[in-house]
N, C-alpha and C positions, 0 to 999 in steps of 0.2 A: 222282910220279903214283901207285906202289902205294902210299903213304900215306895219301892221297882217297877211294882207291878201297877201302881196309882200314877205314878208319873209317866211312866210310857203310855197310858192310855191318856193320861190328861194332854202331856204333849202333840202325840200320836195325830189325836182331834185336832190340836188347833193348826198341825206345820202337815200331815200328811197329804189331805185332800188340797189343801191349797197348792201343793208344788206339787202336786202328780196334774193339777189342772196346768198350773205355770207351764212346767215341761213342755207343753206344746206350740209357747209364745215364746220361747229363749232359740237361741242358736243351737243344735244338736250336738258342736263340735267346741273345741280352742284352740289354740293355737298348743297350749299344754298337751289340752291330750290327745292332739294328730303328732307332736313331737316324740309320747308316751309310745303311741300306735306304732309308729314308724321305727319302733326298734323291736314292733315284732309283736303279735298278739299273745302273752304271758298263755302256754299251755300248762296247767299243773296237777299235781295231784296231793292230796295230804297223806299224811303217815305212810308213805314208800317203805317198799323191801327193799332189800339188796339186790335183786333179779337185776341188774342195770341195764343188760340187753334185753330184758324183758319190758323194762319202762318204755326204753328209747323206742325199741319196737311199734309200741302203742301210739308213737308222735307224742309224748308228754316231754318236755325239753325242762320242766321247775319243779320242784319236791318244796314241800312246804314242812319242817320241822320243828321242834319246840327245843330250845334253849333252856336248859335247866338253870339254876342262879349258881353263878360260877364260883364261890366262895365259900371253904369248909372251914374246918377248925384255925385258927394261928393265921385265917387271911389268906392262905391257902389256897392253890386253884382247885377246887375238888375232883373226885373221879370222876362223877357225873360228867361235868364241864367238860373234860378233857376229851374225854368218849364221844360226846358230842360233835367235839371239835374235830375230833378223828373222823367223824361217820362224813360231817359236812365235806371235808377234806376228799371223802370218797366220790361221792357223788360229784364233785367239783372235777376232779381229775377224770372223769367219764363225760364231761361237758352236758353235765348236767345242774343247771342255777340251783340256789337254794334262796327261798325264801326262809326265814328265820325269826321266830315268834321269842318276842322274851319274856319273861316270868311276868310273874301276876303280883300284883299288892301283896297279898300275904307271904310270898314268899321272902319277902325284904321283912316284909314287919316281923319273921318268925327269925330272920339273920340279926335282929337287933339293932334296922332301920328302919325305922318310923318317920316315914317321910312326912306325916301328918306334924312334926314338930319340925319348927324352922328352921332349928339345926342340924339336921336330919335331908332336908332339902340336896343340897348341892351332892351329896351321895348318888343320886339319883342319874345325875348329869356324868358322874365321873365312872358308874358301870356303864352308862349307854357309852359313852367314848371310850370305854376298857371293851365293849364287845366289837364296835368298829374298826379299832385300831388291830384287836389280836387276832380278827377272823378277814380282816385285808383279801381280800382277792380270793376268800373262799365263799361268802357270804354276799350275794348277788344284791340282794333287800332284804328290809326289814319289817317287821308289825310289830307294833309296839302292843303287849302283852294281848289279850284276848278273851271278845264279847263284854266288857264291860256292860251291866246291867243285868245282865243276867245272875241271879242271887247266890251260885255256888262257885261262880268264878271272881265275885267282886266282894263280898263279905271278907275282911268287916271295914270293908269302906264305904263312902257314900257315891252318889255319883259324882257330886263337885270335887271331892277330894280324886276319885279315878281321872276324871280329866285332865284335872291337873297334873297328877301321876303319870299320863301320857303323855301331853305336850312339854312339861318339863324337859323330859327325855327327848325328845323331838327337836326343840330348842336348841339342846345340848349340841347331839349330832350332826343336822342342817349344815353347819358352818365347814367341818371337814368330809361331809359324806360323799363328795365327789359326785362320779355315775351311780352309786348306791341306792335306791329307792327306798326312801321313809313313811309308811304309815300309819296306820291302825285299823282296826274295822270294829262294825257293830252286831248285836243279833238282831236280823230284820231291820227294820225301820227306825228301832231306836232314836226319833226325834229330840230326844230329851240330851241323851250324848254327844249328839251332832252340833246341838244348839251350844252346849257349853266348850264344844270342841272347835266354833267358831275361829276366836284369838289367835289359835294355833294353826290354822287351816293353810298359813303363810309357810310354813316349816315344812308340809307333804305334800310328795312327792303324788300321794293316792291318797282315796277315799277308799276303806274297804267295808262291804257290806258280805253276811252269809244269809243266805235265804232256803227255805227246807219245807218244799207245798206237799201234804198228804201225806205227811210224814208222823207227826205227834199230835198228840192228844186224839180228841174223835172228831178230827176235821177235817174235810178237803179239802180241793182246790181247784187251780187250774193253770194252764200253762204260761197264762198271759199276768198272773201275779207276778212274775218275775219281772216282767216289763214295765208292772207299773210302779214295782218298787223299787226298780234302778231308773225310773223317769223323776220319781220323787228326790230320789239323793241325788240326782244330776243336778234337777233344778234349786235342790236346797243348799249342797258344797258350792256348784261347778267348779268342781274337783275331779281328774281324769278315777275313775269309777274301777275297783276291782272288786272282784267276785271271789272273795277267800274261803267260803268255805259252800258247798252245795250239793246235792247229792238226793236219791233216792233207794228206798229200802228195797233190798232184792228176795222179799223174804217175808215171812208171819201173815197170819187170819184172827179172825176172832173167833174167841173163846164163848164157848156155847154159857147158860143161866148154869148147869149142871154143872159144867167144868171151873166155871168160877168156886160155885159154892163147895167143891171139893177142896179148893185153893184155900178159902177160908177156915174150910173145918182143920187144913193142916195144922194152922195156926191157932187152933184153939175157940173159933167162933161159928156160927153157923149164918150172920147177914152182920152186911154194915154199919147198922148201925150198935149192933153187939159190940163190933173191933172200937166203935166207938166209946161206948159203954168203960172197956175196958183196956184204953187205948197203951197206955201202956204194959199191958200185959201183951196186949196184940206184937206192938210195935218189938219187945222183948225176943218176940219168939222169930223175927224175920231174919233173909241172910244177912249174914254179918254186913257185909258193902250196904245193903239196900237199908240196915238198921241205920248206920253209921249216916250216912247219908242223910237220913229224915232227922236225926238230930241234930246235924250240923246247920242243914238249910232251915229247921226250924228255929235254931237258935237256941235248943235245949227247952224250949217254953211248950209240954206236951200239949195244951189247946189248940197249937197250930197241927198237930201230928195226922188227924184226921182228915181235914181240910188239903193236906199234902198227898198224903194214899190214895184219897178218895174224888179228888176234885181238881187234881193239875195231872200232867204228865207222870208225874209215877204211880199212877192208876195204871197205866198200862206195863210199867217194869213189874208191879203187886201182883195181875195174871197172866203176864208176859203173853201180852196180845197186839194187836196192829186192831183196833176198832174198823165196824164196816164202814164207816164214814172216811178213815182215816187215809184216804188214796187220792189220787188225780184220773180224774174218767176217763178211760180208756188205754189204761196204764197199772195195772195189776201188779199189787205186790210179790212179783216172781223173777226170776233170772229171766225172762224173755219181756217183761213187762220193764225191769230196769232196763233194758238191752235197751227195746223201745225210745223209752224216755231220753236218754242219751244219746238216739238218733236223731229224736225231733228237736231238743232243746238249745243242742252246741251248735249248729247254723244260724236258730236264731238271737242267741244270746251275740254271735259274732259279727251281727247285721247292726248291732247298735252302738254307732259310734263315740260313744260317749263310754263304751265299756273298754277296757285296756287287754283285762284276761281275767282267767277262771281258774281257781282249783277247787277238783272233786273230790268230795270226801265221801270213800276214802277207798285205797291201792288195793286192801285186802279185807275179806272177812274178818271175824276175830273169835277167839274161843268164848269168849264170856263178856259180856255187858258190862264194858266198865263202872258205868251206875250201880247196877245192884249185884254184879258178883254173877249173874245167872248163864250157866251156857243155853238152854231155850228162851232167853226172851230176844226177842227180834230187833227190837229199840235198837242195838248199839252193836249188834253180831251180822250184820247182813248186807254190809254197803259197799262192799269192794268190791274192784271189777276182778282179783281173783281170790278163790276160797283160801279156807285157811292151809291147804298143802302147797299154794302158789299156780294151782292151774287155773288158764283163762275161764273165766266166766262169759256168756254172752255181752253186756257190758262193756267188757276189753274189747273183742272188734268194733263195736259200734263206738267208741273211745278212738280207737285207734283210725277208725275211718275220717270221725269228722275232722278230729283234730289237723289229719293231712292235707286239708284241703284248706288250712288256715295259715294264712302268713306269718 
């Protein structure tokens, strides 16, 4: 993990500030991506319901879903796959696109393809043209698996070996993908993937970045971060620019000194550095997800264990809190505050012509965090423009406003 986390900032310094300055010396458009624009500003959203006439309602025209790895026992197309292919098929037939995310590294390495060995390679190429050929005319585009760099989505690979992992696949498809849209994207700025994702840059169709201000850890922001870090990938790809994944929390505060240290006494300690003291007793007694979790991204090596609860983002999954720092001013983490934000953001995000389209994450609330298991923490239960029984949120109208007024 400090390797991820070392190279995105090493890179970070030397390619971000230099192309957020570029960006104002290059051409703002290409011929690519007025070609991209001109079939329509990409309106989406991730993890969609089935309400169809509730999406369309909203002006969202692309659902963004995930691809599970299409191969069970004996070669097999699995259930998963199938179901998959069935839901895409739905949304397809409602004239509504699908953008279509494919598995992640591990999930190949765990099917008993290790693309990391050379004979292993060409596997690679022949599921990316098994998912193009069998979802034909259901499957609008693609992104080739998802956030690379970030440590629980890319373990146990590195970054050279991920890029490669994508543009392989990218390679593969290019030649029959027709109108089909090819990319990938990054979390944030991710410099380090972009630069190795260079080579391939000839194969896509897009550049995708996800970007998330006042959202995690105890940081804020502001509204013009978005701009300068779709000015920086403009000028660093110029590659027609998508916006895969983005979003604001509709939901959570911070947890009073009191309320924390109830949190901890749960667990058997009375201060942090107690849980530290006793870190795997601590760690022992957490919910199951949010245990499982800090072992996995820790790597099993408990010295990292402390340093993860205590000092990155699942600090806040630990007291399932939103930090006071943690917002964009003037933009309160509430159903009227997300409303807000999604009023001001989608006009301006669609003034910048270098960006193609947006999907917001995400359709719906959710019952529990998929990080740690918790139905109170906020982190990963409060982003949808409707709740969890499907009724509009604030959000939805102001979603559904901006969007109508984009081509």
């Amino acid at each position: 993990m400090e390797r991820f986390v070392a190279d995105q900032i090493k890179y970070g310094l030397r390619h971000i500030p230099l192309n957020a300055a570029k960006s104002f010396f290059v051409p703002s458009s290409s011929r690519e991506t007025q070609a991209l624009r001109g079939r329509g500003f990409i309106r989406g959203v991730c993890h969609p319901g089935e309400d169809y006439e509730q999406i369309k309602k909203a002006n969202i025209r692309w659902v963004r879903i995930d691809i599970p790895f299409p191969y069970g026992e004996g070669n097999t197309l699995s259930g998963a796959y199938l179901r998959f292919k069935e839901r895409a098929e739905s949304y397809a037939r409602q004239g509504i696109r699908v953008m279509a995310v494919t598995p992640y590294p591990r999930d190949y390495i765990a099917a008993g393809i290790d693309f990391r060995r050379p004979e292993h390679e060409a596997r690679l190429g022949e599921i990316a043209l098994f998912f193009l050929r069998d979802l034909k005319g259901i499957v609008s585009a693609y992104q080739i698996t998802n956030e690379m760099g970030i440590p629980h989505f890319t373990i146990p690979v590195t970054m050279k070996e991920a890029a490669r992992f994508i543009g392989l696949q990218l390679k593969a498809m290019h030649p029959e993908k027709g109108s089909v849209l090819i990319g990938y994207n990054s979390a944030g700025p991710q410099a380090d993937l972009h630069l190795l994702m260079k080579p391939y840059h000839r194969y896509c169709d897009y550049v995708g970045i996800d970007i998330y201000v006042g959202c995690f850890s105890n940081v804020g922001g502001y509204l013009w971060f978005f701009d300068l870090m779709l000015r920086y990938l403009w000028a660093y790809t110029r590659k027609p620019l998508l916006l895969q994944e983005f979003g604001y929390i509709g939901g959570g505060e911070a947890k009073s000194k009191r309320e924390k240290e109830a949190i901890l006494r749960a667990y058997g300690v009375r201060t942090p550095q107690e849980a530290k003291d006793n870190i795997l007793s601590f760690v022992e007694k957490l919910p199951r997800r949010l245990r499982e979790h800090v072992e996995k991204v820790g790597g099993g090596d408990p010295s990292r264990y402390y340093g993860l609860l205590f000092r990155s983002d699942l600090n806040n999954h630990l007291y399932r809190e939103l930090p006071r720092r943690t917002h964009i001013p003037g933009y309160p983490h509430t159903p009227q505050g997300q409303a807000d934000f999604y009023r001001d953001i989608l006009p301006r995000l669609y003034r910048l012509p270098y960006l193609c389209g947006a999907f917001i994450y995400c359709y719906s609330d959710a019952e529990r965090c998929y990080i740690c298991g918790q139905e109170d923490c906020p982190t990963e239960t409060r982003w949808g423009l409707v709740d969890c029984a499907g009724r509009e949120k604030p959000s939805y109208f102001s979603v559904r406003d901006a969007f109508g007024l984009m081509g």
